[in-house]
C-alpha positions as CSV (number, residue, x, y, z in Angstrom):
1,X,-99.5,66.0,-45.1
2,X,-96.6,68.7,-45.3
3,X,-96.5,70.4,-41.9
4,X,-93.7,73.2,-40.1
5,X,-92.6,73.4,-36.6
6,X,-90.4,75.9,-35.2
7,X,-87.8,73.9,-32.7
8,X,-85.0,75.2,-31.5
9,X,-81.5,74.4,-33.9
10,X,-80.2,72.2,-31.0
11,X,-82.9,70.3,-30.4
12,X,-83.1,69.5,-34.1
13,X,-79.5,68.6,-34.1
14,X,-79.9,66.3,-30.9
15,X,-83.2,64.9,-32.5
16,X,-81.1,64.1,-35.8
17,X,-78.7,62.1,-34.2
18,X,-81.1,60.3,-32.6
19,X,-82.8,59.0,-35.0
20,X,-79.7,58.4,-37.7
21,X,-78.1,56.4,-34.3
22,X,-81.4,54.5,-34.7
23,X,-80.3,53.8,-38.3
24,X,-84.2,54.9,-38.7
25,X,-84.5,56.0,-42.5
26,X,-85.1,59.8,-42.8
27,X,-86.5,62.3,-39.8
28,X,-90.5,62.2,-41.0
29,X,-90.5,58.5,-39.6
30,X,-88.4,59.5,-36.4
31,X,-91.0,62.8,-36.1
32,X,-94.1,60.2,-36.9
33,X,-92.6,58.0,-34.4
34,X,-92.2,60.3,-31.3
35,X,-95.9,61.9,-32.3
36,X,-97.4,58.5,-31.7
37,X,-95.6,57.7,-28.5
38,X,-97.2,61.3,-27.6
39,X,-100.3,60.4,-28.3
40,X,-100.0,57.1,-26.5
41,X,-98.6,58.2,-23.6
42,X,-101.6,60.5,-23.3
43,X,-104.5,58.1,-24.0
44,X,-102.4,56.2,-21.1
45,X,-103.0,59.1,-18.9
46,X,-106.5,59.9,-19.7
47,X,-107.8,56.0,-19.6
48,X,-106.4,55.8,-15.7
49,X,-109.0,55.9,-13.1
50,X,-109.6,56.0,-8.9
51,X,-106.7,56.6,-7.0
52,X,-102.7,56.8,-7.9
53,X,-99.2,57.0,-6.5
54,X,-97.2,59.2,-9.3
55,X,-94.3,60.7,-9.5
56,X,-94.3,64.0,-11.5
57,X,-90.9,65.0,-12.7
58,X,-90.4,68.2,-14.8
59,X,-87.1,70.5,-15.7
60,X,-87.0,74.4,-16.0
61,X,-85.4,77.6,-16.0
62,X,-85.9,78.9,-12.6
63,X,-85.5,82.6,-13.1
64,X,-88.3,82.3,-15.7
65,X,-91.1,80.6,-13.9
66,X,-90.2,79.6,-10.4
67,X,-92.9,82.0,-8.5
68,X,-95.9,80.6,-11.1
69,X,-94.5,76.9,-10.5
70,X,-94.9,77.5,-6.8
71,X,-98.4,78.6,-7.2
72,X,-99.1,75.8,-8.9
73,X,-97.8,73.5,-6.5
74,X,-99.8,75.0,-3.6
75,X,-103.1,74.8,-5.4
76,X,-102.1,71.0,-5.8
77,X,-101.4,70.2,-1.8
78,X,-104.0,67.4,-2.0
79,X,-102.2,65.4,-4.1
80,X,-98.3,66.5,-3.3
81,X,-97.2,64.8,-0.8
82,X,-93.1,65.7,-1.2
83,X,-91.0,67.3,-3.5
84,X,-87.3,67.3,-4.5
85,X,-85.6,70.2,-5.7
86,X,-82.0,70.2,-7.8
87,X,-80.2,72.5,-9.7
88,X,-78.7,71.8,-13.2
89,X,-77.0,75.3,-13.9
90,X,-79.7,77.5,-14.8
91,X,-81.9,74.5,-15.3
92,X,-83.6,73.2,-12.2
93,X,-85.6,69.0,-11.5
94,X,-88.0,69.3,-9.9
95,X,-90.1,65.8,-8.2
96,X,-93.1,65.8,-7.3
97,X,-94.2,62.4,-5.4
98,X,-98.3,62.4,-5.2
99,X,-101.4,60.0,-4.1
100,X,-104.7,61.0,-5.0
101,X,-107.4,61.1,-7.3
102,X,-105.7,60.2,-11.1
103,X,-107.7,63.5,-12.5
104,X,-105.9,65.9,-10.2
105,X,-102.8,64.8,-11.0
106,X,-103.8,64.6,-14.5
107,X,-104.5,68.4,-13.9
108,X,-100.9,69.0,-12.6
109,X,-99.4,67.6,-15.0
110,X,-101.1,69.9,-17.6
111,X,-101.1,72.6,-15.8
112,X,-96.9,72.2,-15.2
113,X,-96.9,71.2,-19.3
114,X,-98.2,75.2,-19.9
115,X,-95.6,77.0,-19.1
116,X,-92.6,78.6,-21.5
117,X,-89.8,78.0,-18.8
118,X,-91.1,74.5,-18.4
119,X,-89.3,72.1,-21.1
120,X,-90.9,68.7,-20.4
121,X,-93.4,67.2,-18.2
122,X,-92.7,62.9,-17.4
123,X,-95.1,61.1,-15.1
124,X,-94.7,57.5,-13.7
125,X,-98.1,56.6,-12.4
126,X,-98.8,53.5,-10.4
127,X,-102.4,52.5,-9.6
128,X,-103.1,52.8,-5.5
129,X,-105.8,50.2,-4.9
């Protein structure tokens, strides 16, 4: 199947180094690759039951979605229990360290995944009971 995407020319360039570094043999099996690791990591996510300790970690542009990312968060309260707060230029991390029920967290995750000003979502979930 012949598909397009529309990425960003530096994030193309970084992903091409990649995957040459790799000595992997053209970019369909470096795309086909990261897509199943995707998909993986997800099924991970869905599968986990009961209750969690996680840590949420996410980087944005703070001018762009910082009031919306705070809303978020306060919706959320049941399952934050900290967070850490850095700034990388214009780009901010932001941590999130929860316990709770493996559904809402599942939620935050999403819900932080939905925004522009958001450019990725990683979660490190470790089963509570």
């Amino acid at each position: 199947m012949r598909t397009s995407f529309n990425i960003p020319d530096e994030v193309v360039a970084e992903f091409d180094r990649v995957w040459q570094d790799e000595g992997l043999a053209n970019r369909s099996r470096a795309v086909r690759e990261a897509m199943q690791e995707y998909v993986e990591a997800h099924d991970r996510l869905e599968a986990m039951t009961g209750e969690v300790v996680a840590l949420v970690g996410f980087d944005y542009r703070h001018h762009e979605v910082i009031e919306e990312l705070h809303g978020v968060q306060h919706e959320y309260q049941d399952v934050i229990l900290n967070t850490s707060h850095t700034h990388q230029g214009e780009w901010c991390l932001e941590s999130l360290f929860c316990r709770g029920d493996v559904a809402r967290v599942r939620e935050l995750t999403y819900r932080l995944r939905d925004f522009d000003g958001v450019r990725r979502v990683k979660h490190m979930l470790i089963r509570a009971d």
